[in-house]
C-alpha positions in Angstrom: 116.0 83.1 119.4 112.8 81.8 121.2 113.1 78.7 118.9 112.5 80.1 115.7 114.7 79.5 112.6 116.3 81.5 110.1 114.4 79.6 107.8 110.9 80.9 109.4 111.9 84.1 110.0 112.7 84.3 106.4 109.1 83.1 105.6 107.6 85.8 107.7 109.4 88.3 106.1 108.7 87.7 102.3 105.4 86.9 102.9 104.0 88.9 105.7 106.5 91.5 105.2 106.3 91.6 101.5 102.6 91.7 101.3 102.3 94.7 104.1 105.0 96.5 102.0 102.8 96.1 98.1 99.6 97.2 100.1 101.1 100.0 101.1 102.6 100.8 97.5 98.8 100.9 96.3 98.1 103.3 99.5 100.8 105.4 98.1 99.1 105.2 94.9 95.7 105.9 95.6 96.6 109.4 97.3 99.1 110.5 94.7 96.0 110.0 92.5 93.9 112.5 94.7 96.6 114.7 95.4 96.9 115.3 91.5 93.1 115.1 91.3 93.8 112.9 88.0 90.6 111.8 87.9 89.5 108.0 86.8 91.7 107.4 83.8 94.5 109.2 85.2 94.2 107.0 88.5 93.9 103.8 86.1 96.7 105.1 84.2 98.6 105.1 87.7 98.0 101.7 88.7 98.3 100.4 85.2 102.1 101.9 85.3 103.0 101.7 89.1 100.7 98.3 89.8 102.1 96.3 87.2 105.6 95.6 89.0 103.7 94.7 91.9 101.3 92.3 89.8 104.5 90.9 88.4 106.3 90.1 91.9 102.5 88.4 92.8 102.4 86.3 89.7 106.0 85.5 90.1 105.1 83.8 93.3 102.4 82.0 92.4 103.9 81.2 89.3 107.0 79.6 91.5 104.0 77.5 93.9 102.3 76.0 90.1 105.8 75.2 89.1 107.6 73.7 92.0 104.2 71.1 92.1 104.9 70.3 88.6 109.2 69.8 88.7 109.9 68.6 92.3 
C-alpha cells in the first residue's frame, strides 16, 4: 500500500489517532460541564473523574518510553 507498513500504520494510529481521540474526550468534557452549568468545582470534579483514565493511558506511554531506555 503506497509503501507503507503495518508497522507504521500502526504508529500513526496509536499516536496520531489516539491523541485526536483523548482531545476530543476533554471536548466532550468541557461541554457536558456547560450543559449542566456545574460551575468550577463541578467542572474540576469532571475532569478529576473523567481525565484521570486519560492521564493514566498518557503516563502509561511515557512511562513505557523511560522504561524501555532503561531495560533494552
Amino acid at each position: 500500500m503506497n509503501g507503507i507498513t503495518e508497522e507504521q500504520v500502526a504508529w500513526f494510529g496509536m499516536t496520531v489517532g489516539v491523541t485526536a481521540f483523548m482531545l476530543y474526550m476533554v471536548f466532550i468534557i468541557i461541554q457536558l460541564a456547560r450543559e449542566s452549568k456545574a460551575g468550577k468545582f463541578g467542572t474540576f470534579v469532571l475532569f478529576l473523574g473523567l481525565g484521570v483514565g486519560l492521564l493514566g493511558f498518557a503516563a502509561k506511554g511515557i512511562i513505557k518510553m523511560f522504561m524501555s531506555g532503561i531495560v533494552e
